[in-house]
Every structure is written in structure tokens, then in C-alpha cells.
SENUTOR-468689 format. One line per 5 residues: number of its first residue (from 1); for each residue x, y, z of C-alpha. Coordinates in steps of 0.05 Angstrom, whole numbers, padded with zeros to 5 digits. Layout:
NUM> X/Y/Z ~ ...;
END
This chain:
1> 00816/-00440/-00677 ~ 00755/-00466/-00721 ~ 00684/-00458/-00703 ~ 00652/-00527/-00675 ~ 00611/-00557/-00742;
6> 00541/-00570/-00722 ~ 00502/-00620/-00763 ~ 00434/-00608/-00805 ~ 00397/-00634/-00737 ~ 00439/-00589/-00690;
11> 00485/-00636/-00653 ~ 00556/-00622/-00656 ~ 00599/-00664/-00718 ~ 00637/-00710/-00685 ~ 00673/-00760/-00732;
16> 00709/-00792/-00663 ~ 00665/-00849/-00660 ~ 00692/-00885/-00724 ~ 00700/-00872/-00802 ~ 00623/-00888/-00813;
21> 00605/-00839/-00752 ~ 00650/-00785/-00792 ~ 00617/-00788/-00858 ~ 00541/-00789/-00829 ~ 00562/-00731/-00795;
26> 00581/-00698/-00869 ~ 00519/-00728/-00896 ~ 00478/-00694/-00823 ~ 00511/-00628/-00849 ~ 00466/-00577/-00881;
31> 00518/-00521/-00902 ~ 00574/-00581/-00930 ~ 00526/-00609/-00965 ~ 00501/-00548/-00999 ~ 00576/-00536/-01017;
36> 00586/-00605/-01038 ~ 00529/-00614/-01088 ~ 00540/-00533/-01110 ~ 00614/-00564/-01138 ~ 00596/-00635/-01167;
41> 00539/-00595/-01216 ~ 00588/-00550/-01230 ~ 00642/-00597/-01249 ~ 00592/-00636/-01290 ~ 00578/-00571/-01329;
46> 00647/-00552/-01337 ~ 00660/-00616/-01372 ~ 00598/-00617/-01410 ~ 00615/-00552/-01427 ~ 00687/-00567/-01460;
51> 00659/-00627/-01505 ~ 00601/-00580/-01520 ~ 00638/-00520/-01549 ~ 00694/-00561/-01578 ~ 00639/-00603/-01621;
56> 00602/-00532/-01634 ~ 00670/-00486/-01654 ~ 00686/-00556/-01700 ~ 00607/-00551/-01729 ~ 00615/-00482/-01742;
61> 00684/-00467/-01772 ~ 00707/-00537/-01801 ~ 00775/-00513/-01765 ~ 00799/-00569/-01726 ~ 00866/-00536/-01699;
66> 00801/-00476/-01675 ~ 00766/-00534/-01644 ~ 00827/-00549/-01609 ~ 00843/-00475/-01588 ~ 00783/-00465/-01554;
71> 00787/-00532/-01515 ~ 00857/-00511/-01492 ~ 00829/-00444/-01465 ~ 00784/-00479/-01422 ~ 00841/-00495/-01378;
76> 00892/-00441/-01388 ~ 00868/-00377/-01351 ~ 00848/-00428/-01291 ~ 00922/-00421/-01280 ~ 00915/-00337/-01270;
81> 00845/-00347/-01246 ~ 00861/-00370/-01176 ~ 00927/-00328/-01174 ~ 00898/-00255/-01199 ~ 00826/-00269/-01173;
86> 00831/-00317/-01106 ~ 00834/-00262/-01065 ~ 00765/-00234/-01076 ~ 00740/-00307/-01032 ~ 00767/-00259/-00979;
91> 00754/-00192/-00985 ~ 00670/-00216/-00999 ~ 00628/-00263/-00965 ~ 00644/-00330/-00987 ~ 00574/-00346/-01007;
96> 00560/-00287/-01041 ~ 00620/-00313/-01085 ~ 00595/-00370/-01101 ~ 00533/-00354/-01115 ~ 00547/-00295/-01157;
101> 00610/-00332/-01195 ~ 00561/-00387/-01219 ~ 00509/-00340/-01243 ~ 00564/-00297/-01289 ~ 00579/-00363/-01305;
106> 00519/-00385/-01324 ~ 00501/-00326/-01362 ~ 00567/-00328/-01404 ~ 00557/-00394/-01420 ~ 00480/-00379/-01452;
111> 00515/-00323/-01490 ~ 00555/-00378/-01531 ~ 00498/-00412/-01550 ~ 00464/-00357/-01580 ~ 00464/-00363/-01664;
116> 00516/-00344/-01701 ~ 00569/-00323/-01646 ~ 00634/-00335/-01680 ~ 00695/-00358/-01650 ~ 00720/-00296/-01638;
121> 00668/-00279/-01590 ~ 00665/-00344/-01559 ~ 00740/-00345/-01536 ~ 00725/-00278/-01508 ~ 00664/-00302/-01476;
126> 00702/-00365/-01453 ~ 00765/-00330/-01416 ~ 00727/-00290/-01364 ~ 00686/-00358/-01355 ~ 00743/-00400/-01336;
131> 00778/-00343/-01295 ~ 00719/-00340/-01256 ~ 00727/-00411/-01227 ~ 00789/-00389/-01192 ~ 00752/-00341/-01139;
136> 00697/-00394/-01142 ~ 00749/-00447/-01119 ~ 00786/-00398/-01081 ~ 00722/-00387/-01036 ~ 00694/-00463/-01047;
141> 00763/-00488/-01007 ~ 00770/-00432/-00959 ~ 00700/-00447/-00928 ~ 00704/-00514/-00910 ~ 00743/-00503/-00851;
146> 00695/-00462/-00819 ~ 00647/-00507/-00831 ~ 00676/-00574/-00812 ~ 00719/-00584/-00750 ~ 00794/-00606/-00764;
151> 00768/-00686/-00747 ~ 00722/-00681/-00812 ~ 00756/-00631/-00860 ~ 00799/-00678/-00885 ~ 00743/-00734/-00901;
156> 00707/-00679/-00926 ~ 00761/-00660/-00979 ~ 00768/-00731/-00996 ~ 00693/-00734/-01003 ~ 00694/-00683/-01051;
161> 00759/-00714/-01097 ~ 00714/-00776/-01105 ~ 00653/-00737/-01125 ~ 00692/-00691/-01176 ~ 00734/-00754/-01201;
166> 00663/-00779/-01222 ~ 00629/-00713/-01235 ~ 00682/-00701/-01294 ~ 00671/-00763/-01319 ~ 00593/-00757/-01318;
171> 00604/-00695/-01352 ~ 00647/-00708/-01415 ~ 00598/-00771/-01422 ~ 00537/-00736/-01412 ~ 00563/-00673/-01455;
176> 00569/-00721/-01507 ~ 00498/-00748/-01494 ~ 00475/-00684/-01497 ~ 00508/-00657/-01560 ~ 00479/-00710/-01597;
181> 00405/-00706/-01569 ~ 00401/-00633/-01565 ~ 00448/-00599/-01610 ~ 00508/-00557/-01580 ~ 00470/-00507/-01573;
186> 00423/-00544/-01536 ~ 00481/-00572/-01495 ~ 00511/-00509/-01474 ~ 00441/-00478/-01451 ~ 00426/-00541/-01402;
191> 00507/-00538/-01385 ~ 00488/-00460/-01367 ~ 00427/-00489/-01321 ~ 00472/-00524/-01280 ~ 00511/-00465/-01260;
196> 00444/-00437/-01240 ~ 00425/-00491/-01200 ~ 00489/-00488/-01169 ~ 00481/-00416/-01143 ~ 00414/-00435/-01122;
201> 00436/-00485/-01077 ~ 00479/-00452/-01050 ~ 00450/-00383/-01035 ~ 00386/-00433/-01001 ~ 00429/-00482/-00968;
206> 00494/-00447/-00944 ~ 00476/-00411/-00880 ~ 00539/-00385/-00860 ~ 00557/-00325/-00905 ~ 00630/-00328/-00879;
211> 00633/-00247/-00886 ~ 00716/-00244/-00878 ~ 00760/-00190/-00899 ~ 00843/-00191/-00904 ~ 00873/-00170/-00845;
216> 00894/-00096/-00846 ~ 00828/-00081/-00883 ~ 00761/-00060/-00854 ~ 00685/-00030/-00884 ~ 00664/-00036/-00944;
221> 00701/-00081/-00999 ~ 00684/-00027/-01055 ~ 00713/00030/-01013 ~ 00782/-00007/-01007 ~ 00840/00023/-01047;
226> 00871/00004/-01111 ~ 00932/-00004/-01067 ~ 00907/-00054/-01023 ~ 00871/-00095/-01084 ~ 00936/-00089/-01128;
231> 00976/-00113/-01066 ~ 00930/-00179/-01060 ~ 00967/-00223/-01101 ~ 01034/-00208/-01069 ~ 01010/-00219/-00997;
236> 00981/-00283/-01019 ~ 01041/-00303/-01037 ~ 01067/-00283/-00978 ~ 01012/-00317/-00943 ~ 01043/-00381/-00972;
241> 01112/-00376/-00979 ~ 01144/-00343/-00908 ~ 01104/-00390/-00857 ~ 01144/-00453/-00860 ~ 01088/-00497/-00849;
246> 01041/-00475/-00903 ~ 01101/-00466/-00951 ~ 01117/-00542/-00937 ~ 01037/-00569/-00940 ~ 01032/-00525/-01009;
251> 01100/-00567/-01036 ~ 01078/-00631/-01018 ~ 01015/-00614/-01052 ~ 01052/-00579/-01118 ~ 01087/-00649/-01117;
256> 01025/-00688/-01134 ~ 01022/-00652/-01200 ~ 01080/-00694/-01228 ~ 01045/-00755/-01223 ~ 00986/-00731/-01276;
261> 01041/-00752/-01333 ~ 01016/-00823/-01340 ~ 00944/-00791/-01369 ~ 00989/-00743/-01415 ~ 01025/-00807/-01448;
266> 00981/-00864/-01444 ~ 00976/-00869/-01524 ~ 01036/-00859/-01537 ~ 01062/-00916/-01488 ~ 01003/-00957/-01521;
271> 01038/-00943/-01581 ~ 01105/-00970/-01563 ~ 01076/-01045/-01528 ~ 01030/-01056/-01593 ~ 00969/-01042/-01560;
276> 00899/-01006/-01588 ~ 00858/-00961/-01574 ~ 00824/-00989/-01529 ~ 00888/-00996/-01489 ~ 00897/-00929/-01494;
281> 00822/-00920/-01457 ~ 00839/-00962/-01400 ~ 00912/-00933/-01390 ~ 00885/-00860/-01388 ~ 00829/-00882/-01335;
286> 00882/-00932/-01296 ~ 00907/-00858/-01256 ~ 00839/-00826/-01254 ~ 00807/-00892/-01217 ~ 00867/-00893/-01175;
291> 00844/-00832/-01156 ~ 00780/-00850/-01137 ~ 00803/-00908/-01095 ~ 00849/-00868/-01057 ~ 00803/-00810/-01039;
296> 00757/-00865/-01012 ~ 00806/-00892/-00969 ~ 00824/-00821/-00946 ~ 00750/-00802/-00929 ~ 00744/-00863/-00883;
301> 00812/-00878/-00855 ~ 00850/-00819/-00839 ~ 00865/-00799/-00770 ~ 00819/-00756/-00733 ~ 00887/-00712/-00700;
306> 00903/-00673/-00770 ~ 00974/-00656/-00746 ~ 00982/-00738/-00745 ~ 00975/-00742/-00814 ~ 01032/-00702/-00833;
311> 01068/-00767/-00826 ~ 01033/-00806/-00881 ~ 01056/-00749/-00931 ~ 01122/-00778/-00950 ~ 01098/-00845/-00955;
316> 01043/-00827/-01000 ~ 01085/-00794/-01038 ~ 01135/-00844/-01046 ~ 01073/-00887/-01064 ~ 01070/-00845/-01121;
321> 01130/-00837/-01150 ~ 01159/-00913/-01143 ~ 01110/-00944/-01184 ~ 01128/-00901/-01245 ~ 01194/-00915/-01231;
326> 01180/-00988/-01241 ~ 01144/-00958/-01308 ~ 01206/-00988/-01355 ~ 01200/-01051/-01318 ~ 01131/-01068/-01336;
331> 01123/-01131/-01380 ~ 01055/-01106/-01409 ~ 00987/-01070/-01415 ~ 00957/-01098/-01348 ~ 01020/-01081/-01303;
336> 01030/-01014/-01323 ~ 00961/-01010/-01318 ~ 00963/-01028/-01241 ~ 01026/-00990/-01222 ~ 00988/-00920/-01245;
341> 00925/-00942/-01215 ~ 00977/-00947/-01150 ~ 01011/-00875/-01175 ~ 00941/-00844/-01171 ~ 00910/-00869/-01111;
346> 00981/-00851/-01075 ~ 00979/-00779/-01094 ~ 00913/-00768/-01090 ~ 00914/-00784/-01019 ~ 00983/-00740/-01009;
351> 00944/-00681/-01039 ~ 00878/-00691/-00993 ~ 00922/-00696/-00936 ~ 00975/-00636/-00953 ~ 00895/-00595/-00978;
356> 00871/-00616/-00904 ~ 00924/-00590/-00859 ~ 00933/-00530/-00906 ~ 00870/-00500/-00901 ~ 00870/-00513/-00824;
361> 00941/-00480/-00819 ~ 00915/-00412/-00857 ~ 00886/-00354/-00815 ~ 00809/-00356/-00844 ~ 00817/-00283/-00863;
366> 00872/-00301/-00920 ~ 00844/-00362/-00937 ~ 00815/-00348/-01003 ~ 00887/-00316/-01029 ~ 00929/-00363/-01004;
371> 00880/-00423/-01026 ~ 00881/-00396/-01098 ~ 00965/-00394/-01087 ~ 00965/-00458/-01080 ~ 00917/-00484/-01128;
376> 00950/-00440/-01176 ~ 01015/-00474/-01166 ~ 00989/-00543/-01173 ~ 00960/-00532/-01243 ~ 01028/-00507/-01257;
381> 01065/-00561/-01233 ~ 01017/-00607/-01268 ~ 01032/-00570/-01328 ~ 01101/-00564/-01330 ~ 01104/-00639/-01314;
386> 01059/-00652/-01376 ~ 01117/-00614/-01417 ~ 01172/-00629/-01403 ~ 01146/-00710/-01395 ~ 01126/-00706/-01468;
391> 01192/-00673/-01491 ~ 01230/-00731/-01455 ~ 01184/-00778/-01489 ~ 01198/-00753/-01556 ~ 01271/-00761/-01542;
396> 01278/-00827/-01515 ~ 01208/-00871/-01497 ~ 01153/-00855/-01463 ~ 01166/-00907/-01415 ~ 01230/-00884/-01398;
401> 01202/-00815/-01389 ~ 01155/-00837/-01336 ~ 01218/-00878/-01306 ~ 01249/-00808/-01294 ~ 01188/-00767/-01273;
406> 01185/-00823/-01224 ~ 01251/-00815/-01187 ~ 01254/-00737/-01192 ~ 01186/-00752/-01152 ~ 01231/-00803/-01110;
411> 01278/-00741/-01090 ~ 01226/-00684/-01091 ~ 01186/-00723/-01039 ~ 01254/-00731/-00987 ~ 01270/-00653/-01006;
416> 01194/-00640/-00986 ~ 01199/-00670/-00927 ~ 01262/-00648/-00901 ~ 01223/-00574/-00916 ~ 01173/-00599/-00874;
421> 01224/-00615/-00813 ~ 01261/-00553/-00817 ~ 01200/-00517/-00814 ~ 01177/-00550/-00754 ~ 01247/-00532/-00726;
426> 01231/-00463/-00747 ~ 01165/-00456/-00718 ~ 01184/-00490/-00649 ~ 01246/-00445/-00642 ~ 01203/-00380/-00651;
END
């Protein structure tokens, strides 16, 4: 179904011969590893970007709740970004995507720093940014499975968790380096450079252009009705939601969004055991290094058949869930700290594998649209998790909020699954 992956030297990527053989074959492979170091620099200068303009709006107004705006629109269109835009990683050559996404970027980014833009023209400078990391995303994601074969996309995804987990954290620290060595201003130029860079390496290393179009559609992308671009968010919904087994792979991935709530009320359980701010450091970092830990596992030991991991899913998500369920129970700072350490490792391996097997179960002509579907979804769900979490919170104890987040995860994960049979049943009866 997939194109065999060759590796920088030629030979064929075979990850067969054991976890180590797998990722020298990533490390062998010219066009991932374009991709791969294209997306850490641009992580890093999307984070070194937020701490940059919320320290320059703050510098420049005085207006705190401003400062605060502008951070929050950072994230916000990235919801509508890969929803309204995703499609476009399909109906253009992937790498010419990428490329040209990251130099917009880039230049929007340069605008801000240019004296005396006010906030007014920032946020409008800032919204077409961030929406334009949805088609970037979109078309990041729908490559890599013509890239890699199906015995190295998923280590390849997991690969690329553990290098975002740290690029985001080299980026709000080195942001923060940079704001105070070079200004803001200074900040947001070098934060534009690494969008450049980005493009660069891409457009030098990425040799397959991945030149796709929807199916139905043929020619020239500018010659293609307003009917047929209007139309692209519906099919990718479509796309998603009427094949039973990419409906059930985009759930189980939608489902790892609950489990962000720990990060959302670390100080305020730090708050209720009597513990400082410091606590409140190593709480909010006990779900991101889970992360980390459990994207390195996934990039070494999952199996090479990637219909075999479907049967990890439930118990990875159930690895999530349970320990905030246990939450309540915790007698103090170091146990809670360990049980979402566990939550985050858990569903960060349930999203690379439900990532994995979705992009291999999507026609590469819809990829894009249907990637940006589902990644779409997931910042909702994180979202909406984030809500209502903190509205339980207020009412009872942020403990006992986590406590129920974790067994609505506890019965999400058996509904999920029993999706995922009945779709099987489905697909084997037609």
C-alpha cells in the first residue's frame, strides 16, 4: 500500500532485525530526517516565540490581562487551523507546504518585531501565524507514511513525540534566554530564523515532493472550483468519521486529550497538600516527562506488524486513566507525582500507537484532511478536558476532579474499544 522506505545509503529500511536496527534505519533516512529536524526547529521557535511576544506585548502596553490575550491566541486558531486549512497538505505537494508555511511564518513573525507595532497589529499578525501550522502539520503527518514503511512509522512518530517533548521545553527556556540577552525584539527575529531554516531543510533535504491531489480532483490546484475547496472540510470529516477503523484509531487518540488535566491543575493541587512552588514545577513536568519516557519505549519496543498493536490501545489507555483515579488516594507530593508521570507515559504511547495505524489506514490522497480532522479533535478534547477539569475543581478539589477525569477515562477507553471491535465486525462483513 506504502512505498518501500529506502535509507540515505540506498538500502531498503528494514526495522525487522531488532529495535536498534529500526532506529539506525530512521537515523540512515535522508527524507525523515529532513522532516524530523524541519519540526523540532520549528517547535523550538514556536515556544520561543510565545514567551517572546508575551514578555514584548507586557513591555509595551503594561497590560497584563493583553499579555495574557496574546499568549492564549497562540493556541486558539490551531484548533481551526488543521480543520479549515488541513486539506491544502493534499491538494499541493507536501513539501512545497512545508516549505512555503514556514517561510509565511517566518516572515509574519519578523513583522512583530518591527518598532512600534501595537497589539492590535500583532494579534492580527499572530492569527494567520498559528493557523498556518495546521496545513504545516496537516502535511508534516501525512508524509511520513510514504516515507517510512508501516515497521518504522510508528518508531518514527514516537521519535518525533520525544524530540518535540524536548524541543518545547528548549524553547520556552531558550525564549527566555533570549529575551533577556537580546531584547524581544531580538528574540522574535532569531525565533523568525528558525522558521527559515526549517524551510531550508526541508526544500534541500526532502526529496520526495509527495505531489497528491483528493480523489475526484485532477490539474492544476488553482484551477479547482470553489465547490470542491468549500467541500474540503466536510469530506474530511467524512474521511474520518464513516470508515470504522479510522473513526475508532481517531477516538482512541481524542481520548488521550483527557489525560493533559494533571498540567492544567498542578498548582492548584499544590495548593491543597501545602506544597510550594517549586512543587508546583515538578507536578506540571511529572506528565510531560512521562511523556518522554513513554515515546521512548514506543520508538524501540513496539511491534513491527502495526495491525498487532491495536491490542496495546486499551491497555495503554487504561494505563492512563487508573493512575488519576488513584489521584485522591495519594498520601503526598512524590506519589502523585509518580502516578502522572505513569498517566503521561500511558497516553502518550496510546496516542503514538492510535497516530501510527491512523495514518497507515488513510488513502495517501486524503491524508492531509483527515490528519488535520483528527488533530483538530485532539486539541479539542484536550481543551474541553482542561474546562470542564477546572470547573469540577472549583466545586469540589482538584484532586477529586482528577479522580473523576480518571474513571470517565476508565469507561471512555472500554466504549473505545468496543468501537474498535464493531468496526472490525463492520469491515470484515463488507
Amino acid at each position: 500500500m506504502y512505498p518501500r522506505a529506502t535509507s540515505g545509503r540506498g538500502r531498503p529500511a528494514d526495522a525487522g532485525r531488532g529495535p536498534g536496527a529500526g532506529l539506525r534505519a530512521l537515523a540512515r533516512h535522508r527524507d525523515f530526517r529532513a522532516v524530523w529536524c524541519a519540526e523540532v526547529l520549528s517547535v523550538a521557535g514556536d515556544q520561543a516565540t510565545r514567551v517572546a511576544l508575551t514578555v514584548l506585548v507586557l513591555d509595551r502596553t503594561g497590560s497584563v490581562a493583553g499579555s495574557a490575550a496574546v499568549y492564549a491566541l497562540t493556541f486558539l486558531p490551531a484548533l481551526l487551523g488543521g480543520l479549515l486549512l488541513g486539506h491544502l497538505a493534499d491538494r499541493f505537494p507536501r513539501r512545497t507546504v512545508l516549505v512555503t508555511t514556514d517561510l509565511v511564518r517566518a516572515g509574519l513573525v519578523a513583522l512583530m518585531a518591527l518598532p512600534g507595532v501595537g497589539l492590535s497589529l500583532i494579534c492580527a499578525l499572530l492569527v494567520p501565524a498559528v493557523l498556518l501550522g495546521g496545513p504545516h502539520a496537516a502535511a508534516r503527518s501525512a508524509v511520513l507514511p510514504d516515507l517510512l514503511p508501516a515497521d518504522l512509522l510508528a518508531r518514527g512518530i514516537a521519535l518525533r513525540q520525544v524530540s518535540t517533548q524536548l524541543a518545547q521545553v528548549a524553547g520556552f527556556g531558550g525564549g527566555g534566554l533570549l529575551v533577556a540577552a537580546v531584547t524581544p525584539t531580538g528574540a522574535l527575529l532569531i525565533d523568525a530564523a528558525t522558521f527559515a531554516v526549517s524551510a531550508l531543510v526541508v526544500r534541500a533535504g526532502l526529496r520526495a515532493a509527495c505531489a497528491v491531489g483528493t480523489s475526484g480532483t485532477s490539474g492544476n490546484p488553482a484551477r479547482r472550483s470553489w465547490r470542491s475547496r468549500a467541500g474540503a472540510v466536510p469530506s474530511a470529516l467524512a474521511v474520518v468519521l464513516r470508515h470504522p477503523r479510522r473513526r475508532y484509531l481517531a477516538a482512541a487518540a481524542w481520548l488521550a486529550g483527557i489525560f493533559v488535566l494533571p498540567e492544567a491543575l498542578a498548582a492548584a493541587y499544590a495548593v491543597t497538600i501545602d506544597a510550594g512552588p517549586a512543587a508546583t514545577g515538578l507536578l506540571m513536568a511529572a506528565d510531560p516527562a512521562g511523556s518522554v519516557v513513554g515515546a521512548a519505549v514506543c520508538a524501540v519496543a513496539v511491534p513491527a506488524r502495526y495491525r498487532d498493536r491495536d491490542r496495546w490501545l486499551l491497555p495503554m489507555a487504561l494505563g492512563a486513566a487508573v493512575p488519576l483515579t488513584l489521584t485522591p488516594l495519594a498520601p503526598g507530593l512524590w506519589s502523585a507525582a509518580a502516578l502522572w508521570a505513569v498517566s503521561g507515559a500511558c497516553a502518550t504511547a496510546c496516542l503514538v500507537l492510535a497516530q501510527s495505524g491512523f495514518a497507515l489506514a488513510t488513502p495517501t490522497g486524503v491524508r492531509g484532511g483527515a490528519t488535520g480532522v483528527a488533530a483538530s479533535g485532539l486539541v479539542a478534547t484536550q481543551g474541553v478536558a482542561v474546562l470542564l477539569g477546572g470547573l469540577l475543581a472549583q466545586w469540589s478539589e482538584p484532586a477529586t476532579a482528577l479522580g473523576i477525569a480518571g474513571a470517565a477515562g476508565v469507561v471512555l477507553a472500554f466504549g473505545v474499544s468496543r468501537l474498535g471491535r464493531s468496526g472490525a465486525a463492520a469491515e470484515a462483513a463488507g
